[in-house]
Backbone bond lengths (Angstrom), bond angles and torsions (degrees), N, CA, C in turn:
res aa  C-N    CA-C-N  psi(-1)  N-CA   C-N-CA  omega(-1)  CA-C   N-CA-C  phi
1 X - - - 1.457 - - 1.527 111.40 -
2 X 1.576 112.09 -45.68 1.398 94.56 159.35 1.572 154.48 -73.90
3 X 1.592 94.27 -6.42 0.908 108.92 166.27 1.689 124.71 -69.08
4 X 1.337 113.77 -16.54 1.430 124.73 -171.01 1.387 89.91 -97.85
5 X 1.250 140.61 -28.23 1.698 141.37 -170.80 1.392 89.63 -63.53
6 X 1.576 124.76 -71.97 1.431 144.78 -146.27 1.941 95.74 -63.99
7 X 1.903 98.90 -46.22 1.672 87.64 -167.53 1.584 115.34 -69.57
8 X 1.638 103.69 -20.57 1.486 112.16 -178.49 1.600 102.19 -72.67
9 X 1.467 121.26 -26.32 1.837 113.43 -161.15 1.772 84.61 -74.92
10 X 1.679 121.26 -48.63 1.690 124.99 -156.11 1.496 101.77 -64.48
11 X 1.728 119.53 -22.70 1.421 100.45 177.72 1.454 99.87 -99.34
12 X 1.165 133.19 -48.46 2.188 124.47 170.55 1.533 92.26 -20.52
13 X 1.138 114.90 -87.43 1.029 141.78 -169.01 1.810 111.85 -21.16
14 X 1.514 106.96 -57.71 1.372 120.86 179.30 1.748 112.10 -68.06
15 X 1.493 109.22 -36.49 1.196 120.75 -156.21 1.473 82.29 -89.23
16 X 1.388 151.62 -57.48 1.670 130.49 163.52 1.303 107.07 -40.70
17 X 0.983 170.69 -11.46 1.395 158.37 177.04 1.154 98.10 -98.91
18 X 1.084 132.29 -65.66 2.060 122.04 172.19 1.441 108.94 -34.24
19 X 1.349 99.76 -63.29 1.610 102.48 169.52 1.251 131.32 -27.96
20 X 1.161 119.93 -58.13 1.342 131.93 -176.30 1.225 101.50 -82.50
21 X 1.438 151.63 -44.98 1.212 149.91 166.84 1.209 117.30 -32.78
22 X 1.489 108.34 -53.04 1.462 122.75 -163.92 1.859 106.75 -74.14
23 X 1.612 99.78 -31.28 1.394 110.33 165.40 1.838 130.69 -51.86
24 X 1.575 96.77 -47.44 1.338 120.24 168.37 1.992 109.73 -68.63
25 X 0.775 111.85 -37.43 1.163 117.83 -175.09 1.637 113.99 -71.81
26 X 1.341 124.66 -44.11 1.375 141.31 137.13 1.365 104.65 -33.57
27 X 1.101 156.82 -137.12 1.197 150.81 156.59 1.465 99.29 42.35
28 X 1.044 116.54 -96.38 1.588 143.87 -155.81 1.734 90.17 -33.61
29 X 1.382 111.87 -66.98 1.409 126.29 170.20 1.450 114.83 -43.48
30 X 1.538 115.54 -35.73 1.955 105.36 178.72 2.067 85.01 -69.55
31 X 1.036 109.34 -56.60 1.551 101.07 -161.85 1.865 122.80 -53.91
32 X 1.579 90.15 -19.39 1.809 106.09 -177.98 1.768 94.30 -66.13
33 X 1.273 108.84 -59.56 1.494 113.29 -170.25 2.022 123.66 -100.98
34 X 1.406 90.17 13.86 1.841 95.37 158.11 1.270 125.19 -33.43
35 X 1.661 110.70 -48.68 1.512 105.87 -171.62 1.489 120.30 -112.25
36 X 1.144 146.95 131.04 1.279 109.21 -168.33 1.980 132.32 -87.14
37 X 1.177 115.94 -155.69 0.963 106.90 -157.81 1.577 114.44 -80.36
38 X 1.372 128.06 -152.77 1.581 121.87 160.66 1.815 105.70 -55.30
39 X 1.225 111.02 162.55 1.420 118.68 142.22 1.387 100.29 66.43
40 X 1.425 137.48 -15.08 1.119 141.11 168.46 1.769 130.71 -59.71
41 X 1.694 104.90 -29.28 1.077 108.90 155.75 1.496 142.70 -93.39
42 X 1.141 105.72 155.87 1.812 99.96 175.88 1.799 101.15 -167.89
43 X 1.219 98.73 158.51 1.861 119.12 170.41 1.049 98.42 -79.72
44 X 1.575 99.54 170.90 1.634 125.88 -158.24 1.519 92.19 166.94
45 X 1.722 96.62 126.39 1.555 111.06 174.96 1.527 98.99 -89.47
46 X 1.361 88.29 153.10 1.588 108.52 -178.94 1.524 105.56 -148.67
47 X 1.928 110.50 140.42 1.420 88.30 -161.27 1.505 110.82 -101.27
48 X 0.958 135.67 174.16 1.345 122.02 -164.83 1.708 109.97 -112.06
49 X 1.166 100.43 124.35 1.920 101.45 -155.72 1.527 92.14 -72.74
50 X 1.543 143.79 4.82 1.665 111.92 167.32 1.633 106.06 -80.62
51 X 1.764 108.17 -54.85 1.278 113.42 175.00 1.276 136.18 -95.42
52 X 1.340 122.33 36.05 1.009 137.21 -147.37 1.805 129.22 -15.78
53 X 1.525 78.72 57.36 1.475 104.20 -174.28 1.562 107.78 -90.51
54 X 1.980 119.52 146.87 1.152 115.80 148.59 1.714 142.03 -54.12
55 X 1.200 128.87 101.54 1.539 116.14 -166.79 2.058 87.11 -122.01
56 X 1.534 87.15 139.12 1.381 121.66 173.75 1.751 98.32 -50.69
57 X 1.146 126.89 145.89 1.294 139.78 159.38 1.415 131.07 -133.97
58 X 1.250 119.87 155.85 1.880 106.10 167.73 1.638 113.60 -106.35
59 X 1.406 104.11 147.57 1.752 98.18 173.61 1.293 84.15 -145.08
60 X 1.565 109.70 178.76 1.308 133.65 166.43 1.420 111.59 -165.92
61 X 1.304 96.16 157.78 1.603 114.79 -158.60 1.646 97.82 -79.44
62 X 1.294 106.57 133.35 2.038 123.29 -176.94 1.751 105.08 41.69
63 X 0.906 114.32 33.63 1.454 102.75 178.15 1.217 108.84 -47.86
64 X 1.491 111.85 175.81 1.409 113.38 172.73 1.474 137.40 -112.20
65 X 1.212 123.37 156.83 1.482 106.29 -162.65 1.701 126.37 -32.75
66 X 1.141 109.33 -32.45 1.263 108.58 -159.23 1.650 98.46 -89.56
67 X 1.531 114.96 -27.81 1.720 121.99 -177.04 1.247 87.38 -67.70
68 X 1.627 138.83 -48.37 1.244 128.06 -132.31 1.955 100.03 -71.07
69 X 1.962 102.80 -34.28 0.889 110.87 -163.50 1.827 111.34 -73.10
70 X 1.475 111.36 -18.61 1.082 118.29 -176.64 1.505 105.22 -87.64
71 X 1.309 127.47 -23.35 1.431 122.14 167.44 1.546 109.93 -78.72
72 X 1.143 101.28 -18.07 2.009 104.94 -168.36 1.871 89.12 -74.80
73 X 0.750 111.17 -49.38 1.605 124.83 178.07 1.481 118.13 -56.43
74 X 1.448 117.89 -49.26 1.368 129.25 177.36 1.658 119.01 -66.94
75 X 1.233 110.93 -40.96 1.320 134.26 170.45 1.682 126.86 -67.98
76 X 1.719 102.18 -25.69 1.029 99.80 163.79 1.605 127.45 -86.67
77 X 1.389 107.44 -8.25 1.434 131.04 -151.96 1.983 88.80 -95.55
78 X 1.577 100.62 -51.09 1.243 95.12 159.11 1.666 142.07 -47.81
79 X 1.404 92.52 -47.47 1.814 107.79 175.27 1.778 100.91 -51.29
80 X 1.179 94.53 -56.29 1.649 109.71 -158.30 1.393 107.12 -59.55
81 X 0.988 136.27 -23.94 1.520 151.38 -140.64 1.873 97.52 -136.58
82 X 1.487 129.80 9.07 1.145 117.09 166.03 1.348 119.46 81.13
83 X 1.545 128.82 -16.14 1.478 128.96 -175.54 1.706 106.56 109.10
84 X 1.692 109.07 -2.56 1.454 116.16 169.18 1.760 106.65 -82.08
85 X 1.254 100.91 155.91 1.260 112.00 -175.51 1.507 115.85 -135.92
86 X 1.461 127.51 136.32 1.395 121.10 153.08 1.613 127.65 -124.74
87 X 1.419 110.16 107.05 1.468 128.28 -167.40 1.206 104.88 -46.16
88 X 1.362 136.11 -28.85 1.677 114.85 164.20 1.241 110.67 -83.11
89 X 1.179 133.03 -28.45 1.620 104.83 158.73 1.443 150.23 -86.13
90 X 1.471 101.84 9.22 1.631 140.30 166.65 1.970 91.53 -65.65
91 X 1.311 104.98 -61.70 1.460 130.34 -170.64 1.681 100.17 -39.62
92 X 1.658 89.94 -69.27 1.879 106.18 -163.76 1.766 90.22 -74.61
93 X 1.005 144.32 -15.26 1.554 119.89 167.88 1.480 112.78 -68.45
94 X 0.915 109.20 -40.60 1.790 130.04 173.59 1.387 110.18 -40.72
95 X 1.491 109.00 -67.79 1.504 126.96 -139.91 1.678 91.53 -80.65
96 X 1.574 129.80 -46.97 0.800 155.97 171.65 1.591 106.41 -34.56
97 X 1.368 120.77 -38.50 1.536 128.13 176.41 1.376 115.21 -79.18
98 X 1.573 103.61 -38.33 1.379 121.57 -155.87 1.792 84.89 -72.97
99 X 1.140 111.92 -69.92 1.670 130.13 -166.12 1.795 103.68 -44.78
100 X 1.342 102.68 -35.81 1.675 90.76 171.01 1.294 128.48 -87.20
101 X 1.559 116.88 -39.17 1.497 108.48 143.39 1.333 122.67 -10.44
102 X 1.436 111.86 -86.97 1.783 147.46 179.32 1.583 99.18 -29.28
103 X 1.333 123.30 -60.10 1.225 141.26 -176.19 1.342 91.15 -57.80
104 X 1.450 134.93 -81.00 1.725 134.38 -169.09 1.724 90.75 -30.33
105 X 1.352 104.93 -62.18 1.754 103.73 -148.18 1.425 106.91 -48.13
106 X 1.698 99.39 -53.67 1.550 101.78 177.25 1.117 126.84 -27.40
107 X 1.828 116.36 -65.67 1.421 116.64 -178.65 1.406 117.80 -50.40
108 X 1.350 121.25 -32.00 1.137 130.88 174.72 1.205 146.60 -51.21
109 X 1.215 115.69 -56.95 1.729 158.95 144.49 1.857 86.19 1.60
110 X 1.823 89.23 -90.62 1.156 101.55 -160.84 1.717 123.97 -70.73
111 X 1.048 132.46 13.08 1.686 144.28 176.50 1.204 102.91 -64.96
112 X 1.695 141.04 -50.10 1.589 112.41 -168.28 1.926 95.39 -81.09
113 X 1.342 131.17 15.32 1.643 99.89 175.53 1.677 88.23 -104.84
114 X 1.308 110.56 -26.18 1.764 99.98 -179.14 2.216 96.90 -63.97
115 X 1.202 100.50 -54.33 1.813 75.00 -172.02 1.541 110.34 -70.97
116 X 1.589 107.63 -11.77 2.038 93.14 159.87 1.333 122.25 -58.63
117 X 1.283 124.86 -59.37 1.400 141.37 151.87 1.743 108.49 -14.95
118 X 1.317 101.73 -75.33 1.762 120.28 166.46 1.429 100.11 -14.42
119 X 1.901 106.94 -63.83 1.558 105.27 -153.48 1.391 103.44 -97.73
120 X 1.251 138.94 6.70 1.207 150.33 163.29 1.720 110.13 -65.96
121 X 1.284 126.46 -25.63 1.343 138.12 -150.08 1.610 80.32 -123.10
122 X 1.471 119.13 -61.49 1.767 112.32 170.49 1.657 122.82 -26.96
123 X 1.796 97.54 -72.84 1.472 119.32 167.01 1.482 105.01 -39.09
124 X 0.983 147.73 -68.28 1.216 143.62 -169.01 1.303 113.01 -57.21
125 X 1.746 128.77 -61.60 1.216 122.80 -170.60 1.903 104.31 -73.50
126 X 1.437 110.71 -4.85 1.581 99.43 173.47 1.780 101.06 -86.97
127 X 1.404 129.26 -21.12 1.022 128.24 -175.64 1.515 99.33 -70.28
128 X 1.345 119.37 -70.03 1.679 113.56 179.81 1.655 129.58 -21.13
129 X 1.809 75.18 -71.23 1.761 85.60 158.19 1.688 124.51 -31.78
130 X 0.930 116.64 -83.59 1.876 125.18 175.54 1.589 90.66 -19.82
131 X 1.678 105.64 -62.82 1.847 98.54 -164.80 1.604 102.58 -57.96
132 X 1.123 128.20 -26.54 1.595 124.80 178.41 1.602 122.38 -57.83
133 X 1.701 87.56 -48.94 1.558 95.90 177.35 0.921 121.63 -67.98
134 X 1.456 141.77 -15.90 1.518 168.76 -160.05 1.407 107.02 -92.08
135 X 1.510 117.20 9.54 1.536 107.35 -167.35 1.578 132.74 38.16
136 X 1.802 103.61 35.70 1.232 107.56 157.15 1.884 98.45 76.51
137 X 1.434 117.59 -8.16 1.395 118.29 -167.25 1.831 94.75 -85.12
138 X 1.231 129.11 136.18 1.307 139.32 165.16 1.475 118.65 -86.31
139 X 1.639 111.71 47.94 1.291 119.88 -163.24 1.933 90.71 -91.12
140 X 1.400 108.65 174.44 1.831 117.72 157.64 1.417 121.17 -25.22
141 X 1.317 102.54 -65.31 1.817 114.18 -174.97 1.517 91.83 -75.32
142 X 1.452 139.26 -19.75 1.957 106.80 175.29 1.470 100.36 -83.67
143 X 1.656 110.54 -15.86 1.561 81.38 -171.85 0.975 121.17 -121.11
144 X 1.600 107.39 29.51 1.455 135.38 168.36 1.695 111.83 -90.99
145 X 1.201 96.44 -20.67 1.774 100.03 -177.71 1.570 81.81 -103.13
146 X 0.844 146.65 -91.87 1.266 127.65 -170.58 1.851 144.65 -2.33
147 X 1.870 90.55 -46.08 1.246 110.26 -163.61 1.866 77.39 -85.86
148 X 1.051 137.43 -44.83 1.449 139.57 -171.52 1.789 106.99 -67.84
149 X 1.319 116.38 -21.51 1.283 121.02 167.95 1.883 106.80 -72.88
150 X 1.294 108.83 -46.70 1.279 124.17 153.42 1.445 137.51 -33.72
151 X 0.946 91.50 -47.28 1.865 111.81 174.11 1.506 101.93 -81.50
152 X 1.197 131.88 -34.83 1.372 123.38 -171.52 1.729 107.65 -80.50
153 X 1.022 109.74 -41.24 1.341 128.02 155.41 1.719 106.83 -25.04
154 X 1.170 93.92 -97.25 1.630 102.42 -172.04 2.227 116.88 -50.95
155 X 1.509 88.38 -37.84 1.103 90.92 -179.98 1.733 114.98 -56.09
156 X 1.166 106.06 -43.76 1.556 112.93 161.56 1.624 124.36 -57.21
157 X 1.009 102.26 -31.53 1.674 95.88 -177.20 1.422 106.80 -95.22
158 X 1.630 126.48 -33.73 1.432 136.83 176.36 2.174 81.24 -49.43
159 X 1.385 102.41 -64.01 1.853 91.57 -164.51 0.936 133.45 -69.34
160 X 1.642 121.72 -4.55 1.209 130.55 -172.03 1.766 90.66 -110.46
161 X 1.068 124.25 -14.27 1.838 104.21 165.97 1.558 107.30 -93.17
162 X 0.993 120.17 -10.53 1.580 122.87 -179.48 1.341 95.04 -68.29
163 X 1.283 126.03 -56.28 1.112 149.07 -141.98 1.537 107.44 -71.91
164 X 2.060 101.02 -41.11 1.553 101.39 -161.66 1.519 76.93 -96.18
165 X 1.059 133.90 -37.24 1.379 118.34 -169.53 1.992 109.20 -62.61
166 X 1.113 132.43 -26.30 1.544 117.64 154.77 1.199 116.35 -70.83
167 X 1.426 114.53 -58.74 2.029 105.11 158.50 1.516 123.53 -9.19
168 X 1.520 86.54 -49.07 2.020 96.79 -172.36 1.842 104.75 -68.88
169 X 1.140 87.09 -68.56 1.397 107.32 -178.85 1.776 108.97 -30.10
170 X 1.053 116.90 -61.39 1.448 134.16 179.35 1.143 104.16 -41.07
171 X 1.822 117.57 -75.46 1.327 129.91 -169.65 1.889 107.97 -51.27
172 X 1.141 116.20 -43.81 1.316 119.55 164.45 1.370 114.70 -42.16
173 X 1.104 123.59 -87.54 1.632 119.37 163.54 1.328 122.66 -20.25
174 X 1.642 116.86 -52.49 0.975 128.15 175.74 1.971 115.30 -36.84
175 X 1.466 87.33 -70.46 1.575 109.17 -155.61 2.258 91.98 -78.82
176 X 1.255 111.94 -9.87 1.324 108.99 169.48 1.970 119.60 -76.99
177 X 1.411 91.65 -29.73 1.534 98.06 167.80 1.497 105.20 -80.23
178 X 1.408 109.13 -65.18 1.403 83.69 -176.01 1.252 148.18 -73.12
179 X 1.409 107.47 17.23 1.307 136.34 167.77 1.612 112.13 -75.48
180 X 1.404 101.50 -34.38 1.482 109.12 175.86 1.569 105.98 -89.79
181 X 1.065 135.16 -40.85 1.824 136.07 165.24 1.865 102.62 -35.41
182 X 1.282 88.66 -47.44 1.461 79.47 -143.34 1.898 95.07 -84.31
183 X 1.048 130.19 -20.83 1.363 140.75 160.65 1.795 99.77 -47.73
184 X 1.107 104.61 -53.90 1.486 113.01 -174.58 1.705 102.19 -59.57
185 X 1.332 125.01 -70.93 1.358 111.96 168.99 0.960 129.55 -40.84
186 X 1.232 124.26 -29.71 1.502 126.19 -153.07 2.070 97.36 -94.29
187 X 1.584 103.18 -21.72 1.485 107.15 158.17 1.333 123.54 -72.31
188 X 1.325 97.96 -35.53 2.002 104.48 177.46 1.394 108.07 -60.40
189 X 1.611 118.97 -41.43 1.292 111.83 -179.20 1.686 128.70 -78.46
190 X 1.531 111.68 -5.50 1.207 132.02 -174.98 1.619 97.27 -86.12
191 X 1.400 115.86 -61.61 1.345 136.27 -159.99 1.780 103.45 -72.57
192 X 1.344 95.03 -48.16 1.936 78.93 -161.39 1.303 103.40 -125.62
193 X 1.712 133.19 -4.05 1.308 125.41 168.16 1.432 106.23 -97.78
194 X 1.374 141.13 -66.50 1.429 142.50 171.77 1.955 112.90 -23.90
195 X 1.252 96.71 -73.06 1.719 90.63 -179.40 1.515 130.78 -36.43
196 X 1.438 110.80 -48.96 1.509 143.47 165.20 1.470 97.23 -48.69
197 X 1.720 134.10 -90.79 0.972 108.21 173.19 1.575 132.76 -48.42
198 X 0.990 132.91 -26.30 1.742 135.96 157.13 1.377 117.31 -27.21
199 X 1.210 94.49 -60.29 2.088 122.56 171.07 1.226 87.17 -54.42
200 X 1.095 135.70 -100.76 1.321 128.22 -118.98 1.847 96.15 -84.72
201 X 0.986 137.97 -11.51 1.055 136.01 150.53 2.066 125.39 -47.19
202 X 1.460 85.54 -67.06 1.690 96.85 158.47 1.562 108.27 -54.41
203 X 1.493 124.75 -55.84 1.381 122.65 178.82 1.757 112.61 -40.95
204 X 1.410 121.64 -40.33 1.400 126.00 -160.17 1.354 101.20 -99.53
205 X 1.548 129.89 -21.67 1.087 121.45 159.35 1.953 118.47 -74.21
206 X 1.319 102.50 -37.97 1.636 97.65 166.83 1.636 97.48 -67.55
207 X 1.084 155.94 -18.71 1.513 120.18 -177.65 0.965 111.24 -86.67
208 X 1.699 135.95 -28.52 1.380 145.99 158.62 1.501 110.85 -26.91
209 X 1.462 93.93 -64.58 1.356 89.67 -175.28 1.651 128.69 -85.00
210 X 1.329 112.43 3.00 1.582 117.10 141.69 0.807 120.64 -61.19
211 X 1.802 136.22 -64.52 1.097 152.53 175.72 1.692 103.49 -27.88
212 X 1.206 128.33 -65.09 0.840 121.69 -156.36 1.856 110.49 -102.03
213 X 1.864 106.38 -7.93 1.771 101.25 144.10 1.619 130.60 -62.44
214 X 1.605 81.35 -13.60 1.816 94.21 -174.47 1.967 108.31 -77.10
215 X 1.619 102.42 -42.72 1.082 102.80 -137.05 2.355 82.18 -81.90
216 X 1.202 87.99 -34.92 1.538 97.71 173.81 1.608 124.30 -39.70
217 X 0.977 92.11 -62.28 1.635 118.00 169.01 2.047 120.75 -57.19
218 X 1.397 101.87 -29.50 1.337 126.14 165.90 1.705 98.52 -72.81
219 X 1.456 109.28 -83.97 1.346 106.25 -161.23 1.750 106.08 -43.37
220 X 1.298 123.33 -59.75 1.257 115.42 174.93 1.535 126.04 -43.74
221 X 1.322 135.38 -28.70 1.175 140.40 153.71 1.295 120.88 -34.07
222 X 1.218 103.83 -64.35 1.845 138.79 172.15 1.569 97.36 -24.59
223 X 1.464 82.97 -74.12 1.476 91.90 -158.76 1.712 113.79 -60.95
224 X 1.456 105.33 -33.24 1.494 90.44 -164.48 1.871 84.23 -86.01
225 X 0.858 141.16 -52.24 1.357 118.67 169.10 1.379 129.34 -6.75
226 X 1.562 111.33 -50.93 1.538 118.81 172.63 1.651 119.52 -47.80
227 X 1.195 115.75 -46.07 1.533 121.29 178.06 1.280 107.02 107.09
228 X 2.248 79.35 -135.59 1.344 105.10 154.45 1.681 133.11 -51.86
229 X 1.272 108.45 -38.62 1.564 128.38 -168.89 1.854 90.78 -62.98
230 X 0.854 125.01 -41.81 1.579 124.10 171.93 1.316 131.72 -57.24
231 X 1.683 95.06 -32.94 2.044 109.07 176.89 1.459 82.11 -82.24
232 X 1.056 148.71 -22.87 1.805 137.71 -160.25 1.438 90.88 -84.97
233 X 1.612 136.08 -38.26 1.245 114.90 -171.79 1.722 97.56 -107.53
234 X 1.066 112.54 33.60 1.388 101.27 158.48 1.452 131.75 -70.56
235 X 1.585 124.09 -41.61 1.336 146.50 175.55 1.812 95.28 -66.01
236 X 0.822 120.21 -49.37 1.574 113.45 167.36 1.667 105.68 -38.39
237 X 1.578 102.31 -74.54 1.562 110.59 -151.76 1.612 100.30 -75.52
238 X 1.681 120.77 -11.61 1.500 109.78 140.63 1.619 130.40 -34.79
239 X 1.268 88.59 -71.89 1.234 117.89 -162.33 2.061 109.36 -43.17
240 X 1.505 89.66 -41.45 1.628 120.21 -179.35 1.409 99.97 -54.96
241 X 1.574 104.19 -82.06 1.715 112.96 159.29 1.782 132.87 -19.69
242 X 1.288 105.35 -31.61 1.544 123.47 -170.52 1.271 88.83 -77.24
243 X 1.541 124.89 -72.92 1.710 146.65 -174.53 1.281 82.24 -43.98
244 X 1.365 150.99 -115.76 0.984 153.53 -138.51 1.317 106.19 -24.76
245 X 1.711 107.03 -71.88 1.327 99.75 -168.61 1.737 143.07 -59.63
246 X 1.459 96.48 -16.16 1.286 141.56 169.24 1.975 94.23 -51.73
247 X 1.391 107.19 -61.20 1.819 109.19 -148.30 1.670 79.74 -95.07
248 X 1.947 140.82 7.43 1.319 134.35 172.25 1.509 90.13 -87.15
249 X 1.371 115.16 -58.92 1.703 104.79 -172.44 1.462 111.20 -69.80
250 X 1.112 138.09 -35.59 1.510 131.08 167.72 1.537 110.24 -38.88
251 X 1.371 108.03 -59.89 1.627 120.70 -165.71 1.996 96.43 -62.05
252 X 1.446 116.29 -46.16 1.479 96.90 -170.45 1.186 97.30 -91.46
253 X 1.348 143.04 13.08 1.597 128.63 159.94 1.192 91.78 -83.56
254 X 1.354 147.24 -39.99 1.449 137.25 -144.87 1.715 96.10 -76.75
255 X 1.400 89.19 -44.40 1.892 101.22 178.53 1.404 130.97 -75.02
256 X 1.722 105.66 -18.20 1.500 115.40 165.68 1.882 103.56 -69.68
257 X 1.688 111.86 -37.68 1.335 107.96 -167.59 1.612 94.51 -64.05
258 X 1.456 116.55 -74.36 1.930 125.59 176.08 1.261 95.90 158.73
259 X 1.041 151.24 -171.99 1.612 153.51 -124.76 2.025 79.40 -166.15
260 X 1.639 115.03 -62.63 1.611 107.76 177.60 1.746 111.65 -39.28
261 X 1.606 115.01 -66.83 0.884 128.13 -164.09 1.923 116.76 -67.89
262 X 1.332 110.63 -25.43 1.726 106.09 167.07 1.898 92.40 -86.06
263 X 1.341 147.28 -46.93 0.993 92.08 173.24 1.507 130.24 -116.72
264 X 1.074 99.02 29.88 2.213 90.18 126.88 1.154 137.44 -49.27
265 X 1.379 117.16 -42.78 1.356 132.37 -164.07 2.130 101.61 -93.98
266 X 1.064 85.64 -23.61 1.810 88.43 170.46 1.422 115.69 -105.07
267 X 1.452 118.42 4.30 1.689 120.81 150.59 1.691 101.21 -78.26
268 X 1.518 107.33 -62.90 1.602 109.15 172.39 1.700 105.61 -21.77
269 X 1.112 109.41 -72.56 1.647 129.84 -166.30 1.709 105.96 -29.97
270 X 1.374 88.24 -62.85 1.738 115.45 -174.81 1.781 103.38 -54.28
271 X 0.992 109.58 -79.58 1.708 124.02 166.84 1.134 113.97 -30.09
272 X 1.653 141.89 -45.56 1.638 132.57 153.69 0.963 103.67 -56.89
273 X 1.464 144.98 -42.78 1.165 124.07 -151.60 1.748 108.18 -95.07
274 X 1.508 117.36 -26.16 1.372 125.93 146.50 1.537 115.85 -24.48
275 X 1.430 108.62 -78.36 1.349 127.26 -175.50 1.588 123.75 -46.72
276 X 1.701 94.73 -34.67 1.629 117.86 170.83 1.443 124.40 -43.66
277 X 1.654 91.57 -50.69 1.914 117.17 -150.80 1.500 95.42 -40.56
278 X 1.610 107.24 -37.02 2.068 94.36 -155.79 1.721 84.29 -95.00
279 X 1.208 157.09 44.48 1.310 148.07 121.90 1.240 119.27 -83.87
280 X 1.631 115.42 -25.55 1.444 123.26 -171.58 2.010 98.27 -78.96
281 X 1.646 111.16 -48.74 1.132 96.87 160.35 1.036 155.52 -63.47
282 X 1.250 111.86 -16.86 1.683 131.37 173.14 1.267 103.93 -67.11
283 X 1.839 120.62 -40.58 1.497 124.50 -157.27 1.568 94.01 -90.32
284 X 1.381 122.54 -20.09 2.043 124.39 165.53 1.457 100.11 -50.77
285 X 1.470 111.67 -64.43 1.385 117.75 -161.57 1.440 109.44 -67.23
286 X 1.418 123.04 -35.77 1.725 111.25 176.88 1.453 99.74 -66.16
287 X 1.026 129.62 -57.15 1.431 137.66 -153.67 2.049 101.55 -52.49
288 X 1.501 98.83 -52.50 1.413 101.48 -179.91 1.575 121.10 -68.18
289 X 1.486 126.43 -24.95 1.700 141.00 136.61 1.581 106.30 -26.42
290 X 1.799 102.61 -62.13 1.684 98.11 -176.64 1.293 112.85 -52.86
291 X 1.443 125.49 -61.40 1.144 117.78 -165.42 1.453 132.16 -75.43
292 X 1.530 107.62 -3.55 1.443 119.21 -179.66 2.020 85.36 -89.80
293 X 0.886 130.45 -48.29 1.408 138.98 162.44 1.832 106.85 -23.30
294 X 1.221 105.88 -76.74 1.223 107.73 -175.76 1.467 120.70 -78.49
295 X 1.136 120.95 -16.22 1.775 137.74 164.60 1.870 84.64 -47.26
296 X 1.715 94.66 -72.63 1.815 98.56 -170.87 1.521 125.03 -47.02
297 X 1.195 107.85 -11.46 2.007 105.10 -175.87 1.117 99.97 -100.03
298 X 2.122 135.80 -38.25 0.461 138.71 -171.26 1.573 115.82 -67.20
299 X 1.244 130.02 -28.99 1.330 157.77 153.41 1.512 99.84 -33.42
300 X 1.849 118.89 -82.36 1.169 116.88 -161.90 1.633 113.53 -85.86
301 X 1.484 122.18 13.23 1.181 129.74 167.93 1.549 99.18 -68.42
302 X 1.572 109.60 -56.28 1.594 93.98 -150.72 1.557 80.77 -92.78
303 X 1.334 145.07 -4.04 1.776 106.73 165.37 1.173 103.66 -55.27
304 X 1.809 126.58 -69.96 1.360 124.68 176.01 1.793 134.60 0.50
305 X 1.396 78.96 -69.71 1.259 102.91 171.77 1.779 125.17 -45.90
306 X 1.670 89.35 -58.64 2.091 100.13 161.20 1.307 125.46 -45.45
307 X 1.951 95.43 -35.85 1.665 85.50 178.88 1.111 124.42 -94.80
C-alpha cells in the first residue's frame, strides 16, 4: 500500500513540474515572438477624426497580441499628439509591455525546482513515516521504505532542476531575440517614423509662415489700393489714437497714485457721504416748509391786491 502512495506522490509530483514547465514555456514563446520579424513593419496614414488630418502611423503584418497592444497604444499617442512624437515615450510604452511579460516568465521559470524542493521535503517525511510504521525496528523492509521515501525525494528535485534549468535556457534565447526585435523596432522608429514626422512638422511651420507672407503682402495692397478713401478715415483713426492715449495716461496715473490708496480714498468718499444722508434730509424737509411758505404769501399777495 505504500508502495502505491510513494508511486502515485513520484508521478503528482512529476506531472506539476511538466505543468509548470509547459506553463513557462508558453510564456517564454509569447516573449520569443513579441516583436516581429525583419520587413514586417511599415507606416500607414490614418486620419484623425478631431482634425481630420493625415497622421503617420505604425502597423505590421500578424503581429502579435502583445505587439498589437503596444502599437494600439503607440498610435494612439500619435493621433493624440498631432503627428508629433517623443522617442522616449515611444520607448516607455514599449518597455512597459516587454517588462511585464519578463516579469510573468520570471515567476515562472523557476516553479518545477520549488515543487522539486516541495517533493524532496514530501520524500523525506514519507520516508520517516515507513520507519514509524515499522515499529521503530531498523530491520530491511524499514529501510527499504525509507530508502524509497528517499528516491521520491531526489527523483523530484533531480526533475524539477532539469526542468528549471531548460526553462532557463529557453528564456535566455528567448529574451536574446527579443532583445534583437526590439532593437530592430526601436531603429524603424528612429529611421523612418521620427524624420517624416520632423518634416511635416517643419513642413506646417513653413506654410504658416507663407500663409501669413501672403496674407501681409495682401493687407498692404488693400490698403494702398484704397487711396483717397483711406486719408478720409484718417481723422477717425486719429481720433481712435487720441482715446487710447488718453485711457494710457489715465491708467499709469491711476497706477502712479496705487489701486490701495484710490480706494481708500473712495471708502473715505462713501463714509462722508453716509454720514451726510440725515443733513441732506433735514435740508429736503426745510426746503419743502420754504416753498409751501412762499406758495402761502404768494397766495395772500394777490388776494390783497384784488381788494
Amino acid at each position: 500500500m505504500l508502495l502505491i502512495i510513494e508511486a502515485l506522490a513520484v508521478i503528482l509530483l512529476i506531472g506539476l513540474q511538466v505543468r509548470a514547465f509547459l506553463g513557462a514555456r508558453a510564456q517564454i514563446g509569447r516573449l520569443e515572438k513579441l516583436f516581429p520579424g525583419p520587413g514586417a513593419l511599415f507606416l500607414t496614414k490614418v486620419s484623425d477624426p478631431a482634425t481630420q488630418r493625415e497622421v503617420d502611423t505604425v502597423a505590421s503584418t500578424a503581429p502579435s497580441p502583445e505587439f498589437a497592444e503596444v502599437l494600439a497604444n503607440t498610435n494612439v499617442y500619435l493621433l493624440k499628439n498631432k503627428g508629433t512624437a517623443d522617442f522616449n515615450i515611444l520607448q516607455d510604452l514599449t518597455e512597459r509591455r516587454v517588462g511585464a511579460l519578463d516579469g510573468e516568465i520570471q515567476s515562472t521559470t523557476s516553479l518545477p525546482l520549488y515543487i522539486g524542493l516541495m517533493g524532496t521535503f514530501g520524500g523525506a517525511i514519507l520516508g520517516l513515516v515507513s520507519l514509524l510504521l515499522g515499529d521503530g525496528k531498523f530491520d530491511d523492509a524499514a529501510i527499504g521504505g525509507f530508502l524509497r521515501g528517499i528516491t521520491v525525494a531526489m527523483v523530484g528535485s533531480l526533475c524539477g532542476l532539469g526542468l528549471t534549468l531548460w526553462g532557463n535556457a529557453l528564456y535566455r534565447e528567448a529574451r536574446r531575440q527579443a532583445e534583437r526585435l526590439r532593437n530592430d523596432y526601436y531603429s524603424f522608429l528612429q529611421v523612418e517614423l521620427l524624420p517624416i514626422l520632423h518634416s511635416d512638422m517643419a513642413g506646417s511651420l513653413s506654410t504658416l509662415k507663407t500663409v501669413l507672407d501672403s496674407f501681409n503682402v495682401k493687407f498692404v495692397n488693400d490698403i494702398q489700393s484704397i487711396g483717397p478713401a483711406f486719408e478720409q478715415l484718417r481723422p477717425l483713426i486719429d481720433q481712435i489714437i487720441s482715446s487710447t492715449e488718453v485711457q494710457r495716461r489715465f491708467l499709469e496715473r491711476l497706477q502712479g497714485i496705487g489701486f490701495t490708496e484710490m480706494a481708500n480714498a473712495s471708502v473715505a468718499v462713501f463714509d462722508r457721504m453716509d454720514r451726510s444722508a440725515g443733513l441732506f434730509e433735514n435740508f429736503l424737509v426745510y426746503q419743502e416748509k420754504l416753498n409751501a411758505t412762499l406758495a402761502a404769501g404768494a397766495t395772500w399777495y394777490a388776494r390783497s391786491r384784488a381788494c
